[in-house]
N, C-alpha and C positions, 0 to 999 in steps of 0.2 A: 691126784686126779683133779682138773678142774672142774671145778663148780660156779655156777649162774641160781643167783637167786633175783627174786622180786623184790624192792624196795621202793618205799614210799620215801622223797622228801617236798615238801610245802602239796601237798596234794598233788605233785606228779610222779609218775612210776620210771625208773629206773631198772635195769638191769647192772648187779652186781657181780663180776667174775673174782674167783682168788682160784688160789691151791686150795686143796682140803689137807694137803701134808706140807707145807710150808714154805714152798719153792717160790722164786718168781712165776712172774708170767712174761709172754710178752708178746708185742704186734710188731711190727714191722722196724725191727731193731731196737724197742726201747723194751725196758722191763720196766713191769709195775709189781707191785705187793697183793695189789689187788686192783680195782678200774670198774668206774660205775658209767653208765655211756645211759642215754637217752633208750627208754624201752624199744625192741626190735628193731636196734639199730642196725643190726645185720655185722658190728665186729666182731671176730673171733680171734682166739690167743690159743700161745704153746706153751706147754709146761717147763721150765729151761732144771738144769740139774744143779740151779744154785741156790742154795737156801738164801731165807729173807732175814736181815740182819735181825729180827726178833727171833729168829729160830735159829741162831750159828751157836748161841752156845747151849744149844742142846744137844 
């Protein structure tokens, strides 16, 4: 499932998207591991059925 959390870097807020079970993500044909965008940026991502090379050999 994905998941969006809140991060702080240099005192600006961020939103972080990943998988919470290991998959990519992705927008508009690329795939990320995860993807930090500028807070209420307004992108949104799909879960794809491929795991992320930190997670193949599990």
């Amino acid at each position: 499932m994905i998941q969006t959390e809140n991060i702080t870097i240099n005192n600006t807020d961020f939103d972080r998207t990943y998988s919470d079970c290991g998959f990519y993500i992705e927008r508009d044909g690329v795939k990320y591991s995860d993807a930090v965008d500028p807070k209420n940026s307004g992108r949104t991502y799909t879960e794809t059925d491929e795991k992320t090379e930190a997670e193949e050999g599990n």
